[in-house]
Rosetta silent file (secondary structure, phi, psi, omega in degrees, C-alpha in Angstrom):
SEQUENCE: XXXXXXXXXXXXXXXXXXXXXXXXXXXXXXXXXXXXXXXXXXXXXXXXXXXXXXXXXXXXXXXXXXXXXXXXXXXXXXXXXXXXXXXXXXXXXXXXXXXXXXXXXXXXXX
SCORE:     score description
SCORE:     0.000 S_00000001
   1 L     0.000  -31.861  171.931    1.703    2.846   15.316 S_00000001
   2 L   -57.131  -20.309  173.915   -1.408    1.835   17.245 S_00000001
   3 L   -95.883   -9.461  170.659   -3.042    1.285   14.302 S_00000001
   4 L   -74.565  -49.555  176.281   -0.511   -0.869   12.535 S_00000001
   5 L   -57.220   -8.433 -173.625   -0.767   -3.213   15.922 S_00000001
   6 L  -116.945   24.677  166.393   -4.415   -3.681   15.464 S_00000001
   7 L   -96.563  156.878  172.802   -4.128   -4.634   11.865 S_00000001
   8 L   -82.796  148.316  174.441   -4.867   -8.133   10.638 S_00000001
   9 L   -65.714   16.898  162.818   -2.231  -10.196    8.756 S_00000001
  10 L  -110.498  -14.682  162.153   -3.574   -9.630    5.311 S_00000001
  11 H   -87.561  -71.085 -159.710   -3.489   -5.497    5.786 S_00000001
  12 H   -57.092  -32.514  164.165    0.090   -6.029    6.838 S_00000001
  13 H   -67.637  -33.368  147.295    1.029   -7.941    4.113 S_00000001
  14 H   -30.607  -44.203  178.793   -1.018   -5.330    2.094 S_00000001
  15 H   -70.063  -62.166 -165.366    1.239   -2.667    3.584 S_00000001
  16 H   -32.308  -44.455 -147.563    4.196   -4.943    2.762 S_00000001
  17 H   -61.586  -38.927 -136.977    3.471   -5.209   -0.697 S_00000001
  18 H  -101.043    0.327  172.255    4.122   -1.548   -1.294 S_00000001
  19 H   -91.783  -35.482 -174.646    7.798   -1.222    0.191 S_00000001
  20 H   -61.895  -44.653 -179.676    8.979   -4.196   -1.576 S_00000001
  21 H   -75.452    0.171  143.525    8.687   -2.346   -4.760 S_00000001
  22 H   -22.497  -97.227  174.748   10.478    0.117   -2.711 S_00000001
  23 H   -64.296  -40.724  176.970   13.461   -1.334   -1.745 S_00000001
  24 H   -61.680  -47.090  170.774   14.012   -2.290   -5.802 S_00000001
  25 H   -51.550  -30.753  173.317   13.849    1.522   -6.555 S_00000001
  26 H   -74.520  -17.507 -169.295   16.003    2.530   -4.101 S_00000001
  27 H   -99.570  -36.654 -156.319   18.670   -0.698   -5.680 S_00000001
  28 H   -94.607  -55.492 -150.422   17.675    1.208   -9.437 S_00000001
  29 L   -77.844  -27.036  177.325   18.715    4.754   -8.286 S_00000001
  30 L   -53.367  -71.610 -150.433   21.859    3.216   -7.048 S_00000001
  31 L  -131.124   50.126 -174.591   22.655    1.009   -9.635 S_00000001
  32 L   -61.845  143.062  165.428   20.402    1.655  -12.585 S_00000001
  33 L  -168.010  168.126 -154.128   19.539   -0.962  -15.380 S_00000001
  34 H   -73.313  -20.478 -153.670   17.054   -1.533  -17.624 S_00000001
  35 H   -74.525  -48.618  166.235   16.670   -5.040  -16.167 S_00000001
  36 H   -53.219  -68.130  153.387   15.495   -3.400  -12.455 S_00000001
  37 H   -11.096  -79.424 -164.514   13.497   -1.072  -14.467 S_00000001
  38 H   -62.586  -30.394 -155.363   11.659   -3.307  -16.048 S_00000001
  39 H  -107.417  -23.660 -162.671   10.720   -5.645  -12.755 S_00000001
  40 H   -79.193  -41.685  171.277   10.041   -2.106  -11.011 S_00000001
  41 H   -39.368 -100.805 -167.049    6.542   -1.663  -13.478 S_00000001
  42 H   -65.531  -30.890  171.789    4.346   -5.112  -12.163 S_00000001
  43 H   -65.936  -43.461  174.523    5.744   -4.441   -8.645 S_00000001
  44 H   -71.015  -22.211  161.837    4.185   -1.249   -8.658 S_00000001
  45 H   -64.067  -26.118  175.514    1.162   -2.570  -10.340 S_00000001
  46 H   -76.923  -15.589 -169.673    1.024   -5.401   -7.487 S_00000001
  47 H  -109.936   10.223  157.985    1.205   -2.775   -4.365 S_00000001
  48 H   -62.456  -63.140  160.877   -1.558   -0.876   -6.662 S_00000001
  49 H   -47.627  -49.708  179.193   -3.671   -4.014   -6.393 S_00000001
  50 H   -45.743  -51.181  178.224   -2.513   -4.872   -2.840 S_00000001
  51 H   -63.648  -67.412 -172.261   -3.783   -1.583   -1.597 S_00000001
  52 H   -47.001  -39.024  146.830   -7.052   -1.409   -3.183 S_00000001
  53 H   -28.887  -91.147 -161.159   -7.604   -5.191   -2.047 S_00000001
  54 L   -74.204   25.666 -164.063   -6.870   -4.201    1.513 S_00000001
  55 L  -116.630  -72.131 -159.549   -8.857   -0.982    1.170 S_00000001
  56 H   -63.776  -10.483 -171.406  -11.978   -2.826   -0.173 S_00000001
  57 H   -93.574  -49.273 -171.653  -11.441   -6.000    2.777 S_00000001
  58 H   -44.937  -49.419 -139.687  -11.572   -3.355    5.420 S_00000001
  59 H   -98.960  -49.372  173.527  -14.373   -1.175    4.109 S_00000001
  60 H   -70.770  -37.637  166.750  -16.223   -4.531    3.675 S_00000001
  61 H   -39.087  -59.029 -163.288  -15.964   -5.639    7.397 S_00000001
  62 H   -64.434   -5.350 -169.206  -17.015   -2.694    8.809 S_00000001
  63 H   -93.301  -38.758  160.171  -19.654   -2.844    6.522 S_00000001
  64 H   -81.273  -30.907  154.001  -20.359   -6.320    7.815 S_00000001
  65 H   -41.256  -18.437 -175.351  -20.234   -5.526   11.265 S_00000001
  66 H   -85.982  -60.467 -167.033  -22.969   -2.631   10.800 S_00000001
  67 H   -50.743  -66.157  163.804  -25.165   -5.642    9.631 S_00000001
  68 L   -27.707  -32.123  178.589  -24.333   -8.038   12.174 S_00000001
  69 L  -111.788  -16.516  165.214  -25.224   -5.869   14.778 S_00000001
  70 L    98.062   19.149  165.024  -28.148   -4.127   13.084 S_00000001
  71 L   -90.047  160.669 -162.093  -26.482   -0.785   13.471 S_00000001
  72 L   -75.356 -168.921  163.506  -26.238    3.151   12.115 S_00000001
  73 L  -102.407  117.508 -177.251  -23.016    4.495   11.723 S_00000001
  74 L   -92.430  146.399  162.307  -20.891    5.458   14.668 S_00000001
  75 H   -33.460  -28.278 -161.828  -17.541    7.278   15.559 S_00000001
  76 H   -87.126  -32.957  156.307  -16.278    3.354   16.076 S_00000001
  77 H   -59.096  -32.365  176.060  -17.128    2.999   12.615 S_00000001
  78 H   -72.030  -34.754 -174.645  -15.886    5.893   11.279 S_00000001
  79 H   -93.079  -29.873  179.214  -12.308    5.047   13.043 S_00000001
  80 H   -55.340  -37.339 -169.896  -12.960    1.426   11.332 S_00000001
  81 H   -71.967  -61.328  150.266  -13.576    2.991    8.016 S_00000001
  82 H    11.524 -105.158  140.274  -10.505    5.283    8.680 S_00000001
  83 H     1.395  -62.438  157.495   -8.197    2.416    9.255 S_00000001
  84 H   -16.107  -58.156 -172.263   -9.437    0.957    6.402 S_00000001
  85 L   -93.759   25.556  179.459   -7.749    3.420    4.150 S_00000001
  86 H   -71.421  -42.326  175.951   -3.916    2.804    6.011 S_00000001
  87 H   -53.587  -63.568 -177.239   -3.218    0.398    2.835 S_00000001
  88 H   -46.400  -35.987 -165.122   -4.043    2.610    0.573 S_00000001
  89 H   -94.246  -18.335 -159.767   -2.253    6.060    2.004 S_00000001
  90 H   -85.684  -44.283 -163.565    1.236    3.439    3.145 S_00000001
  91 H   -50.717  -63.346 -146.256    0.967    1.776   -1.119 S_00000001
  92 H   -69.609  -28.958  166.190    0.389    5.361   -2.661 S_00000001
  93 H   -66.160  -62.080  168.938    3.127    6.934   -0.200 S_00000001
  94 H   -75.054    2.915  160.357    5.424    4.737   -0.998 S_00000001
  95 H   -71.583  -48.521 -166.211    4.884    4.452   -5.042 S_00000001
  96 H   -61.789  -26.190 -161.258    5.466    8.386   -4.991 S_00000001
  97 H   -85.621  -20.761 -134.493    9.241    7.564   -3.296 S_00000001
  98 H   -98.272  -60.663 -168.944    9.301    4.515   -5.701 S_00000001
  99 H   -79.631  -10.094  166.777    8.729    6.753   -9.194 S_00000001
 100 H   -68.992  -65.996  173.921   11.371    9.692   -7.320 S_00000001
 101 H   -32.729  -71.833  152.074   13.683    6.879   -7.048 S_00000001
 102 H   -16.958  -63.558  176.180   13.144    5.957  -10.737 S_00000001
 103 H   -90.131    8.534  144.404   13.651    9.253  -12.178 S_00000001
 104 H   -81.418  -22.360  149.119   17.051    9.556   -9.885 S_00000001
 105 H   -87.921   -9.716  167.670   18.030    6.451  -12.208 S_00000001
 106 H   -93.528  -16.212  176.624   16.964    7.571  -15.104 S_00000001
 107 H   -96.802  -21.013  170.763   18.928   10.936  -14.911 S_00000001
 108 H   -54.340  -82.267 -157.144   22.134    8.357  -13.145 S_00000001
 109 L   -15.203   73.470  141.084   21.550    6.431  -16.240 S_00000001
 110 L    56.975    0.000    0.000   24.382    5.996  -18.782 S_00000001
């Protein structure tokens, strides 16, 4: 959780991105239609994008910060780079729950 408090408001919305498609799957396993279905596809392609975004903004700070200070690479970097990749492991965790959800509406499914 310490590292979710020390994120900037464009990795948290990054994080965001990838529940919201989420919460529709979880609505589809419920209540399946093709109509859900269908809106569930470009959400998961947006918290695909979202992550990789907020993967690649991180990985470029720390990358500007080595310049700025004219510095090697350190453990403080290494936990920056780290960090970095929280969008990526929260999107990709929750797309696997997203396409379970999916195929518990497609075997619900009429």
């Amino acid at each position: 959780m310490d590292v979710f408090s020390q994120a900037s408001l464009f990795t948290k919305l990054t994080m965001l991105m990838g529940v919201v498609p989420l919460a529709l799957a979880m609505v589809y396993a419920v209540w399946p239609s093709e109509q859900r279905l269908g809106l569930i596809r470009p959400l998961s392609l947006a918290a695909i994008c979202a992550a990789v975004s907020g993967t690649a903004l991180g990985i470029l700070n720390g990358l500007r910060y080595m310049s700025l200070r004219n510095m090697a690479f350190t453990p403080a970097l290494a936990m920056g780079f780290a960090e970095a990749l929280v969008p990526l492991f929260v999107a990709f965790g929750c797309l696997t729950a997203v396409w379970l959800c999916v195929a518990i509406g497609l075997w619900r499914r009429p």
